[in-house]
C-alpha positions in Angstrom: 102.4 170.9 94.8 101.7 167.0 95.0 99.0 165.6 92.8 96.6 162.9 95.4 96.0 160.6 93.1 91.9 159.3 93.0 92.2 155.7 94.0 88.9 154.4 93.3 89.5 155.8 89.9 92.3 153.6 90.0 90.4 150.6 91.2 88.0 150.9 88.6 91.1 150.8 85.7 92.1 148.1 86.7 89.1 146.4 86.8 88.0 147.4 83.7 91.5 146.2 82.1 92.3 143.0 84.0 91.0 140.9 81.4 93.5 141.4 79.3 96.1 139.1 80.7 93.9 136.0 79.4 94.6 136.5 75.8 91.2 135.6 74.9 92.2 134.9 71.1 94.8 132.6 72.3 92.7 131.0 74.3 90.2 130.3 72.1 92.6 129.1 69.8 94.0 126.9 72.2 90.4 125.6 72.8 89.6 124.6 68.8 93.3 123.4 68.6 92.0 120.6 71.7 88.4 120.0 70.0 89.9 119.5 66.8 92.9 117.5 68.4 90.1 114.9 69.8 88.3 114.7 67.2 91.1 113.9 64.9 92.4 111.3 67.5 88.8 110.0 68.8 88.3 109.1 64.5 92.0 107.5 64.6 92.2 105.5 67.4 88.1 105.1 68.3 88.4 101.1 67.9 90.9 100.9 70.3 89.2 103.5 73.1 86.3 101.7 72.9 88.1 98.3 74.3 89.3 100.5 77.0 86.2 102.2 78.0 83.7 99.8 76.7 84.2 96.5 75.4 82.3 94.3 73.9 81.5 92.3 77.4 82.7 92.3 80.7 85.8 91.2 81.4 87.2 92.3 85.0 86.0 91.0 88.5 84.3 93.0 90.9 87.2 93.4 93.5 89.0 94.4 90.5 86.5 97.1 89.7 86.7 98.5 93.6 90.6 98.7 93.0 90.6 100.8 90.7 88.0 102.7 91.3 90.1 103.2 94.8 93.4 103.6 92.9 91.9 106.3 90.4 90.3 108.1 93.2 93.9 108.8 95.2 95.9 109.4 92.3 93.5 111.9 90.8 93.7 113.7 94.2 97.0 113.4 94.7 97.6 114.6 91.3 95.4 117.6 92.1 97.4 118.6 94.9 100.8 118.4 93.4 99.0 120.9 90.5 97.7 122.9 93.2 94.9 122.9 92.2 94.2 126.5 92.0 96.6 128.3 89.7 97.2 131.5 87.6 98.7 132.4 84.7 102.4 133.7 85.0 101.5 137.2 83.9 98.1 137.5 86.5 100.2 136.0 89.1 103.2 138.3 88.4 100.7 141.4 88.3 96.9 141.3 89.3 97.6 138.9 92.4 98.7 141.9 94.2 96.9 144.5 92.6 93.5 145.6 94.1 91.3 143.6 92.1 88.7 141.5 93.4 90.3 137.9 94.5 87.4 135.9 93.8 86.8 137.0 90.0 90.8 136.6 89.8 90.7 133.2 90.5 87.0 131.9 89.7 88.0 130.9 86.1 90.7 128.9 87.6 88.2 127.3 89.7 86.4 126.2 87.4 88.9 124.9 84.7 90.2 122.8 87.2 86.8 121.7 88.3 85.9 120.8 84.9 88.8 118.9 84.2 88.2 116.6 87.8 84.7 116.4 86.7 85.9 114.9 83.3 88.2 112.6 84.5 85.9 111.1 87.2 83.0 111.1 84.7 85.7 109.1 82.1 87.1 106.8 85.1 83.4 106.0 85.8 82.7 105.3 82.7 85.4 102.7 81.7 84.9 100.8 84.8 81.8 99.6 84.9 82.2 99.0 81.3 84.1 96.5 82.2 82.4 94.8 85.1 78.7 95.5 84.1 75.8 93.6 83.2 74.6 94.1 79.4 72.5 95.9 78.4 72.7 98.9 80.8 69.1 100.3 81.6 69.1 104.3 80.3 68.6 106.0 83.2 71.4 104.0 85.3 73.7 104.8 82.1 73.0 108.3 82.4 73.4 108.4 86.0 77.0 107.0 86.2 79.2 108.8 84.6 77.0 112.0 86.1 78.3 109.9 89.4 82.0 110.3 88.8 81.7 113.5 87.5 80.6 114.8 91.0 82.9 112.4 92.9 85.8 114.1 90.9 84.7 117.5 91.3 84.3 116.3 95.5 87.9 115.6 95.2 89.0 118.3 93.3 87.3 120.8 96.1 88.8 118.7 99.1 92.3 119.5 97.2 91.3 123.1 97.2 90.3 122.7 100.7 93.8 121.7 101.4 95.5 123.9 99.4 94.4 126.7 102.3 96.9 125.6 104.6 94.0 123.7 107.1 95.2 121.3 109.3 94.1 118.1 107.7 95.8 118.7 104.5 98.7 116.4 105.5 96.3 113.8 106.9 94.1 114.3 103.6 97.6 113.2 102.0 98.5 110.0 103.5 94.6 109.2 103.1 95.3 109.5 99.4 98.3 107.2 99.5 96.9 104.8 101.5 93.6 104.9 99.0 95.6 104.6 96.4 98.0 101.4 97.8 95.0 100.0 98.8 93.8 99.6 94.9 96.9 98.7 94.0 97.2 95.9 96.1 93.4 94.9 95.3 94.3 94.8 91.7 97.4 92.3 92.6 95.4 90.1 94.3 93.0 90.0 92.1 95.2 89.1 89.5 96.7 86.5 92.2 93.7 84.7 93.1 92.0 84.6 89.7 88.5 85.8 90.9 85.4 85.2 89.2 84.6 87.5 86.1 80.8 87.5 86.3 79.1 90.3 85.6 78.2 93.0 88.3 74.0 93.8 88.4 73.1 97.2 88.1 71.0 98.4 91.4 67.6 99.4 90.9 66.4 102.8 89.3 64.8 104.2 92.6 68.2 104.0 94.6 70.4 105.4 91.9 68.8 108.8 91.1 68.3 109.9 94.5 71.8 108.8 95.8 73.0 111.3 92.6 70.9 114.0 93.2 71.9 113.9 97.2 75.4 113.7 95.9 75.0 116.7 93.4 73.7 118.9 96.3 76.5 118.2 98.9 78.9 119.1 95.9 77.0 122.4 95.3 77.1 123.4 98.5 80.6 123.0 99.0 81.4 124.1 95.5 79.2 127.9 96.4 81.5 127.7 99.4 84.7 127.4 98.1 83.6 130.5 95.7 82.8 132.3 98.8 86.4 131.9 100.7 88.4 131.9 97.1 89.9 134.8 98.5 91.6 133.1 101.0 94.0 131.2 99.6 97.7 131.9 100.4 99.0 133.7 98.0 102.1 131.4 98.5 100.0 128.1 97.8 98.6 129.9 94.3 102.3 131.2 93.5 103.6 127.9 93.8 101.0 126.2 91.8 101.6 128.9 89.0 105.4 127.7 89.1 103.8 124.2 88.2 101.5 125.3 86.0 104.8 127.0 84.6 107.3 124.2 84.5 104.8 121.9 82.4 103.9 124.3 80.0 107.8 124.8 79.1 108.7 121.5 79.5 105.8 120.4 76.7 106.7 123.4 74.9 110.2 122.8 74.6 109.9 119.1 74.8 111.9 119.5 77.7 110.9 116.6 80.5 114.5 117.3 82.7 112.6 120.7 83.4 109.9 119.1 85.8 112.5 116.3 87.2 114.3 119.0 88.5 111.1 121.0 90.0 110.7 117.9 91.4 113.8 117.3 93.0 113.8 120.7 94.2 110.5 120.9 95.7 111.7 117.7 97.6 114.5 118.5 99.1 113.5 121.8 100.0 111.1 120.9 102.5 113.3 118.2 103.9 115.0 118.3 107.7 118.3 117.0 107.1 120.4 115.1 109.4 123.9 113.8 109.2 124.9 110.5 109.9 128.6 109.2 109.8 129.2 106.6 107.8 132.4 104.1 107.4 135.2 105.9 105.9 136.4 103.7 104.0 133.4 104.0 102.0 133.8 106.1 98.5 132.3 109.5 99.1 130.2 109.2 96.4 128.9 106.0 97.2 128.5 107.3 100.8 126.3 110.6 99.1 124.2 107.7 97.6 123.7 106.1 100.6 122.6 108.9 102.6 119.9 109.6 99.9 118.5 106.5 100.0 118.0 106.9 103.7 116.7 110.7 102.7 113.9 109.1 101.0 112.3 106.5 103.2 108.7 106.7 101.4 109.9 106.1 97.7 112.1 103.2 98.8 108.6 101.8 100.2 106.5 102.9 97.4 109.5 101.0 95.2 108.9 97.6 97.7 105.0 97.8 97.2 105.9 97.9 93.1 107.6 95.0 93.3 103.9 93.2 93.1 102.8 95.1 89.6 104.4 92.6 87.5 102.2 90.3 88.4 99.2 92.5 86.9 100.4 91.3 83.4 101.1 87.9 84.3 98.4 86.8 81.7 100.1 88.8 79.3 102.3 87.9 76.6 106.2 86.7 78.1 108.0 89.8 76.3 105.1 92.2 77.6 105.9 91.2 80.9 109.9 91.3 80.7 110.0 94.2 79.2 108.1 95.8 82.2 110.3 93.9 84.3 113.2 95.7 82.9 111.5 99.3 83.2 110.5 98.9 86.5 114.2 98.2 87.8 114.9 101.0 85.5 112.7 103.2 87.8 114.4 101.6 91.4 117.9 102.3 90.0 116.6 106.1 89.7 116.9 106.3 93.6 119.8 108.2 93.4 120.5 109.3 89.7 119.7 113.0 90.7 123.3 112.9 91.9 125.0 112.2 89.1 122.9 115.1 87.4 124.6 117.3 89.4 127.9 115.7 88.7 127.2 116.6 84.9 126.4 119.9 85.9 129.3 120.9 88.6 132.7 119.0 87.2 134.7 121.2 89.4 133.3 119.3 92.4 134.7 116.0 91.2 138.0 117.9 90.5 138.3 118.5 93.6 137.4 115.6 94.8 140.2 114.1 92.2 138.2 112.0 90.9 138.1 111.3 87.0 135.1 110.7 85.1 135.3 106.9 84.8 136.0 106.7 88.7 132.4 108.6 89.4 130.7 106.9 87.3 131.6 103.5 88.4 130.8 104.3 91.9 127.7 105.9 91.1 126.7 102.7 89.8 127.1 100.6 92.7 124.3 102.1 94.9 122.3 101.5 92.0 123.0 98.4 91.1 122.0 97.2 94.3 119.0 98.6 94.2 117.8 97.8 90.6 119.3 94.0 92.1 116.8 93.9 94.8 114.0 95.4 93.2 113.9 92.3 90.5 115.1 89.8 93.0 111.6 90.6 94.8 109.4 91.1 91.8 110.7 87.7 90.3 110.4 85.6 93.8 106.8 87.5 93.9 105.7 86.1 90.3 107.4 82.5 91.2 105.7 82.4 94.5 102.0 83.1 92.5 102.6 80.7 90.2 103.0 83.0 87.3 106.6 81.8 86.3 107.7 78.4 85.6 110.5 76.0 87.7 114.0 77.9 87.7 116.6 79.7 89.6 114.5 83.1 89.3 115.9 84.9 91.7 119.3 84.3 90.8 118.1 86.1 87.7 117.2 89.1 89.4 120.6 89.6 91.2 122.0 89.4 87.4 119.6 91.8 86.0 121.1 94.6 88.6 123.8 96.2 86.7 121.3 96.4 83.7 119.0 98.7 85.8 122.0 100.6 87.2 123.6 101.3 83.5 119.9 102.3 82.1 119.2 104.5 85.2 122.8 106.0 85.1 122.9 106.8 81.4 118.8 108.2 81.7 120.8 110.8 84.2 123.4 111.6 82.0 121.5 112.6 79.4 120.6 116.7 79.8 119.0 118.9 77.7 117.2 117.9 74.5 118.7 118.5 71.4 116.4 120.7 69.2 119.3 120.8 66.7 119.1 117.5 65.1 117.3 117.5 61.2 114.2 116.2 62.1 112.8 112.8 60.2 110.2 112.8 57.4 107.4 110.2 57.8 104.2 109.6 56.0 102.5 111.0 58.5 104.8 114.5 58.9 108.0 115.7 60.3 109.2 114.3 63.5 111.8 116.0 65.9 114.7 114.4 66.6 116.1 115.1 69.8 113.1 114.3 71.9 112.9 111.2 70.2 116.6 110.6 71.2 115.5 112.0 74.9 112.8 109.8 75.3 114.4 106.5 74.3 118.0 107.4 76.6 118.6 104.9 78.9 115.6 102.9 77.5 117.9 101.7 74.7 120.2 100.0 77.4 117.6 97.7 78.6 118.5 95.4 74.9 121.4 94.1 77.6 118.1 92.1 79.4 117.5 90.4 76.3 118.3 86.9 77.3 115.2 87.6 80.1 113.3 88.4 77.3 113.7 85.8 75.3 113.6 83.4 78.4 110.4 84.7 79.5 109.3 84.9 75.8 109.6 81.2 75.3 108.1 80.3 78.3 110.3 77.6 79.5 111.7 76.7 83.0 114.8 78.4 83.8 118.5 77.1 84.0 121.6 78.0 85.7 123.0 78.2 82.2 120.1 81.1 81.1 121.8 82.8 84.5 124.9 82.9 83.9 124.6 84.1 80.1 122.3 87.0 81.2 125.1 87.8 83.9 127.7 87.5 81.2 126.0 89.9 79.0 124.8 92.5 81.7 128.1 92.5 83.3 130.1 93.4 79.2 127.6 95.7 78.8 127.7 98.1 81.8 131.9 97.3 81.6 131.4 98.9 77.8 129.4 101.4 79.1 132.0 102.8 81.0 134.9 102.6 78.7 133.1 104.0 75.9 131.6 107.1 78.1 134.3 107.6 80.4 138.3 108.5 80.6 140.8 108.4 83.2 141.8 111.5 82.4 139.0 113.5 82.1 136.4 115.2 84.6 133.5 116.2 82.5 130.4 113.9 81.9 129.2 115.4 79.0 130.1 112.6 76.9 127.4 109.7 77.6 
């Protein structure tokens, strides 16, 4: 005889024990571990955030002040959105997603970490600009009402992301809004730093304007805030899944100090929603060059995000010469990385380049040369920028740029090469504790390749105009580096690309 089993009995269980997949000891150890981590910090370093969030007097322009606040606004949401921003543990999304439990308790205390932290981060954002574009001294009430201000604009976005996170039909368009918001600051903040506009101080608008446009503001985000409670429960479980996987991937990779664990998420994610087409290419074209080829034409909108870069140098043009040249030599770094996810995969499947006959040194020198043009034309156009604005002094400086190419290429290549981190290593003893080894190594892979710019550096160090000589000796050296770079990580008889 079958047993019918009571299922509101069951219901009621569950209900009763679904709390205990949040591991509330952890999680309020996890909670002093962050209190006491800021605190620690805040007491360290409390100098030093006070010139970033308040100095001592104004010191930006009021464009500049718009551009950011316009930058910070689309890459908080567009951070939001690639976070999810409504996720779930791996056990409750493994278990109680499915289960008959009620949805919105589920995910309400996702909800509202996530519009806690978009609150905070609007509320600090708000904060650090207009202390550096105010007036001093701030009346009270206005100082209390503006970080109160960013708060709610940062929960507004963080509820516009969960808006999109449903699937709705604007969530693309909400997207390229983002990008464009956020291009749109960027750009604001070059030409501010192009056209040298005034630093006065911004006035502060009267009492009677600011607490009423707050208190409208606070409403609106209520009432959109007690609606998203009230359709939490429908949110693809697909959309929450995947943000779980995110959620995921970042808490390993910090774990483990682990970062190739979200590059390849990214990756991943990317291609996986990509329509590919074929196109034929010349065959007397390398196949691997011809790979790299087609995925530069595969990514179309990091190839212009890359071009639109090409203007941050000039951010720190009233920086110190080596500041500047060393972020010179990262950002190439970063436009050489085009198409370094291939040679990942070469690292990973040797059999392919087998059979392919090709050796080791033989793949890595052509999956240099995409690179290097890249890395070539990315500081061609930064340099001609900063010459063009006046920032640089007489010289051949884009000459310079083509030369600098196979020191972007070599960085970018050997940052590819590099797999997993080595938690192995003895780790090194410092007055201020024990520090691990391999992600030290990790971090600083590929980095350590950019000491082949240092004739740049020392160029734009000094200051000076620029000769043909200062070209050809930074050609000189990037060219014997990248040609030692191969020699000394490669063979002609071997396949594997282990070695780096």
């Amino acid at each position: 005889m079958t047993e019918r089993t009571d299922v509101a009995a069951v219901r009621r269980w569950v209900r009763r024990t679904r709390s205990a997949h949040r591991e509330r000891g952890e999680t309020l150890g996890n909670f002093y571990f962050a209190v006491l981590f800021v605190v620690i910090v805040g007491g360290m370093l409390h100098r030093q955030l006070a010139a970033v969030f308040w100095p001592g007097a104004p010191n930006v322009s009021e464009l500049a002040a718009y551009s950011l606040a316009a930058a910070l606004a689309g890459g908080l949401y567009l951070a939001l959105r690639r976070l999810g921003p409504l996720a779930l543990s791996r056990p409750a999304a493994s278990w109680l997603l499915t289960a008959p439990v009620s949805r919105r308790r589920l995910l309400l205390p996702s909800l509202g970490l996530a519009v806690t932290a978009a609150a905070a981060a609007g509320a600090l954002g708000a904060f650090a600009i207009v202390g550096h574009v105010a007036a001093r001294p701030v009346p009270a009430e206005v100082f209390a009402s503006l970080p109160a201000g960013g708060a709610l604009l940062g929960g507004a976005l963080m509820l516009t992301a969960l808006g999109a996170q449903g699937e709705r039909r604007w969530s693309s368009w909400s997207d390229d809004a983002a990008y464009l918001l956020l291009a749109a600051g960027l750009a604001g903040l070059v030409a501010d730093s192009a056209l040298a506009a005034p630093r006065a101080p911004a006035g502060w608008p009267a009492a009677w304007v600011v607490a009423p446009a707050a208190g409208a503001l606070a409403v609106v985000v209520l009432a959109f805030f007690l609606l998203a409670v009230r359709g939490l429960a429908g949110t693809p479980n697909d959309r929450i899944l995947e943000a779980s996987r995110t959620a995921g991937t970042f808490a390993d990779s910090a774990f483990g100090v682990e970062p190739s664990f979200v590059t390849e998420m990214v990756e991943r994610r990317y291609w996986a929603r990509r329509r590919l087409r074929s196109l034929r290419l010349p065959e007397r074209l390398p196949v691997l060059v011809a790979q790299d080829l087609l995925m530069v034409r595969r990514r179309p909108r990091r190839l212009l995000w890359l071009a639109g870069g090409a203007a941050l140098p000039s951010l720190l043009a009233q920086a110190p010469g080596w500041v500047l040249a060393v972020a010179l030599l990262a950002g190439g770094m970063v436009a050489a990385g085009v198409t370094t996810a291939s040679v990942r995969t070469d690292a990973g499947n040797p059999w392919m380049l087998r059979m392919l006959g090709l050796s080791s040194r033989t793949a890595i020198l052509h999956r240099l040369l995409v690179p290097g043009v890249l890395a070539a034309l990315w500081y061609t156009a930064a340099l001609i920028l900063l010459g063009v604005l006046g920032d640089l002094p007489p010289g051949p400086w884009w000459a310079l740029g083509v030369a600098l190419g196979p020191v972007g290429a070599v960085a970018a290549v050997r940052k590819a090469r590099t797999g997993f981190v080595d938690n192995s290593l003895l780790p090194l003893d410092t007055p201020m504790g024990s520090i691990a080894t391999g992600p030290l190594l990790a971090a600083f892979a590929g980095v350590d390749v950019l000491i082949l710019g240092l004739p740049t550096i020392v160029q734009l160090a000094q200051g000076g105009p620029l000769s043909w000589t200062g070209v050809i000796v930074q050609a000189a050296v990037a060219g014997f580096g990248a040609r030692a770079y191969l020699s000394g990580t490669t063979a002609a008889d071997r396949v594997e690309l282990s070695a780096h």
